[in-house]
matplotlib code that plots the C-alpha trace (Angstrom):
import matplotlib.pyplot as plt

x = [10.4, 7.7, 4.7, 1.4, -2.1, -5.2, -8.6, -9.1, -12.8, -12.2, -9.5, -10.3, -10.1, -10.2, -13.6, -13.1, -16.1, -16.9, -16.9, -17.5, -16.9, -15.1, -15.2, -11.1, -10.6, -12.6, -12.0, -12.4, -11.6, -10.0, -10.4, -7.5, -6.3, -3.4, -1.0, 3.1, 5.5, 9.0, 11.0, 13.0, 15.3, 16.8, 13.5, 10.2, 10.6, 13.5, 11.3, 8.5, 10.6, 12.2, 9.6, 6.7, 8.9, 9.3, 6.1, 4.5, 7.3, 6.1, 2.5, 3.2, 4.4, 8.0, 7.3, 7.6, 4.5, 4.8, 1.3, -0.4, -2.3, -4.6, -3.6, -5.3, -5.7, -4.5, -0.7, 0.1, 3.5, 3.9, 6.8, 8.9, 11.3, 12.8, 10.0, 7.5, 5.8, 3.5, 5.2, 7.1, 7.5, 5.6, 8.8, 8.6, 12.3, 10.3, 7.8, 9.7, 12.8, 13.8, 12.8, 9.5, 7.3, 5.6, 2.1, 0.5, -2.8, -3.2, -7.0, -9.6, -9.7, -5.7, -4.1, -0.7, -0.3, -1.6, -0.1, 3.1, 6.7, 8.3, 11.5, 12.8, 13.5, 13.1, 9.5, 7.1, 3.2, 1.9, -1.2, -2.2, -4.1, -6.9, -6.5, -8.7, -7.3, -7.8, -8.0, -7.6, -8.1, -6.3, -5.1, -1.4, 2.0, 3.8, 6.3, 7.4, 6.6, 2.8, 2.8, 4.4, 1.6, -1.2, 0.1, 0.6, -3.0, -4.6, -2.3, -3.6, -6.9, -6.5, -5.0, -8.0, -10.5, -9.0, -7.5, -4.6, -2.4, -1.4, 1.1, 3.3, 1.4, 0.8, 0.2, -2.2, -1.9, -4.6, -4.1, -1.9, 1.9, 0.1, -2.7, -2.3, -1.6, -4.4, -6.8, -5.1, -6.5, -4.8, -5.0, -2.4, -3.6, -2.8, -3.9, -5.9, -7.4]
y = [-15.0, -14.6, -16.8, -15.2, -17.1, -15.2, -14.4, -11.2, -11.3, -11.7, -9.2, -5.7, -2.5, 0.9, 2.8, 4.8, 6.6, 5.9, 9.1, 8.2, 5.0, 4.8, 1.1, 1.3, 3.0, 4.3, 7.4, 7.0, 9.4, 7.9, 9.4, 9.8, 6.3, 5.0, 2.6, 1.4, 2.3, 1.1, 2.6, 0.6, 1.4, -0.3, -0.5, -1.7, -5.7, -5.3, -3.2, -5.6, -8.5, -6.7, -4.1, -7.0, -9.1, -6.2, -5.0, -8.9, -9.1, -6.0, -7.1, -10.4, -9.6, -8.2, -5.4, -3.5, -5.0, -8.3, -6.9, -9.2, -7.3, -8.5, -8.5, -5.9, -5.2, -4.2, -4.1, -0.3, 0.0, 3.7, 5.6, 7.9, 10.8, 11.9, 9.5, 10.8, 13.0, 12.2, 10.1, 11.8, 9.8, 6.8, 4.5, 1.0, 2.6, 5.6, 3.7, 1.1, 2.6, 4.6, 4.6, 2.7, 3.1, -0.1, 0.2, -1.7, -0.5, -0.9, -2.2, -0.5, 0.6, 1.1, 4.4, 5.7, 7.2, 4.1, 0.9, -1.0, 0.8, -0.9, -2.6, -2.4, 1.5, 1.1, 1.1, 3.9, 4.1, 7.3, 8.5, 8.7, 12.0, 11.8, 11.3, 11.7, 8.7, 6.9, 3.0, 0.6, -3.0, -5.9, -9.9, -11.6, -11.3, -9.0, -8.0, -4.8, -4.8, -6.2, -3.1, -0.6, -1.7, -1.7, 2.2, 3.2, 2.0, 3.8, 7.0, 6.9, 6.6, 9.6, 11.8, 10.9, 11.7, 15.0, 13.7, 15.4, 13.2, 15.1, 11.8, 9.3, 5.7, 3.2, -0.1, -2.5, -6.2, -7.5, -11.5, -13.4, -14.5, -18.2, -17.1, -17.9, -15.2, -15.3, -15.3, -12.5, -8.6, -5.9, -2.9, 0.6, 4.0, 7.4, 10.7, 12.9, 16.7]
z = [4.5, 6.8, 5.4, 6.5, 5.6, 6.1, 3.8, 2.8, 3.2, 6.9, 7.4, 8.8, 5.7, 5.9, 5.0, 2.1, 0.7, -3.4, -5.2, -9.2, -10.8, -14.4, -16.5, -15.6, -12.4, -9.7, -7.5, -3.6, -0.9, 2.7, 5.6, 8.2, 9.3, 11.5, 10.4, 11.0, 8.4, 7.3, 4.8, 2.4, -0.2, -3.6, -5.6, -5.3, -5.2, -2.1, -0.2, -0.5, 0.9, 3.7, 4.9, 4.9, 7.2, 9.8, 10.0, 9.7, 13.0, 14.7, 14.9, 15.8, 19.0, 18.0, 20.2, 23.6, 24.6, 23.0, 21.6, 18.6, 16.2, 14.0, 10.4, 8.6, 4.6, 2.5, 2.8, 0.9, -0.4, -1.8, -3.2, -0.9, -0.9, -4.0, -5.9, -3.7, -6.9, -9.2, -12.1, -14.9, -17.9, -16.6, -17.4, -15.3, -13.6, -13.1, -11.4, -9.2, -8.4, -5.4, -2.1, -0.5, 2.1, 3.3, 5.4, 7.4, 8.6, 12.5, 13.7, 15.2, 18.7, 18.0, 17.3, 16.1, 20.0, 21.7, 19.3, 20.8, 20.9, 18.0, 18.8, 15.2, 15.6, 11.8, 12.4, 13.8, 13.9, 11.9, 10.8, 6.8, 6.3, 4.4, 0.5, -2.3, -4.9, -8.7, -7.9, -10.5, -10.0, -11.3, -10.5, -10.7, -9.9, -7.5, -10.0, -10.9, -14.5, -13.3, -11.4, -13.8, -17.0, -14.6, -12.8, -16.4, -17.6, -14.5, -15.4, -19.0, -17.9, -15.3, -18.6, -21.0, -18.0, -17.4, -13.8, -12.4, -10.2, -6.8, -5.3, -5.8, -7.2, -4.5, -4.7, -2.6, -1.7, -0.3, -0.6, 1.4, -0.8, -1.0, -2.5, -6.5, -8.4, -10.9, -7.4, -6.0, -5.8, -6.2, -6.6, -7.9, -6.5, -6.8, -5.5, -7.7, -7.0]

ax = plt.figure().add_subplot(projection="3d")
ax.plot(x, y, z, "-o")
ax.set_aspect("equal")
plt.show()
């Protein structure tokens, strides 16, 4: 596995506007903003592994150009294709399985027109439309069942608050893998009307 160091206080984000704040969730809206993708399949945890080494790869110079990229955060993983709906029974197989989309967000002054030609043909640079999306916080491990409880506290939350969920849940690293756990943020997302 690829090990990549960096501080998230140092890495670039995406601007995102803060609409209302909640004690367990907040809502944001994103503008448009480019990125490379990599769809994986056979759950969340495999699609982790896999689509974070290609893209880590891709902007590390494992392209046409031999172009580095500076590492951006966070890393968004989000659900795709037949999972890409807003959950139904808000099971942790409901919420992990499937098909994943892994993201990494490309710097500024780089576009999805003008980044490198991947050479992984597994990989392409796209453009996120804007979204409108419930964020809730949280610290630990990258497991799925982490992930599940904390996507079904934030869909709980959504329900009680009269939210209704337009997307698939995504989830954001934004701490490098040797970062400890308990120091690590995080966050699950989902789009809301």
């Amino acid at each position: 596995m690829v090990r990549a160091n960096h501080d998230r206080a140092t890495l670039q984000q995406p601007a995102y506007e803060l609409l209302q704040e909640h004690r367990q969730f907040e809502i944001r809206h994103y503008p448009s903003a480019d990125a490379v993708r990599i769809i994986e399949n056979n759950g969340r945890s495999a699609a982790t592994r896999s689509g974070f080494n290609a893209l880590y790869s891709y902007i590390t110079g494992n392209n046409e150009d031999r172009h580095h990229y500076d590492m951006t955060a966070p890393v968004l993983q989000r659900a795709y294709g037949s999972n890409n709906a807003p959950p139904r029974s808000g099971t942790t197989s409901d919420l992990v399985d499937g098909d994943w989309e892994m993201f990494f967000f490309l710097p500024d002054g780089v576009n999805a027109a003008s980044a490198a030609e991947p050479i992984n043909t597994r990989i392409e640079a796209t453009t996120l439309g804007e979204r409108k999306v419930a964020v809730r916080s949280f610290s630990g491990r990258w497991s799925d069942q982490n992930f599940a409880d904390e996507a079904m506290h934030l869909l709980a939350s959504l329900k009680e608050h009269g939210f209704t969920t337009t997307g698939p849940v995504s989830f954001a690293f934004y701490d490098a893998p040797s970062v400890l756990p308990a120091k690590r943020y995080n966050e699950v997302q989902i789009e809301v009307e």
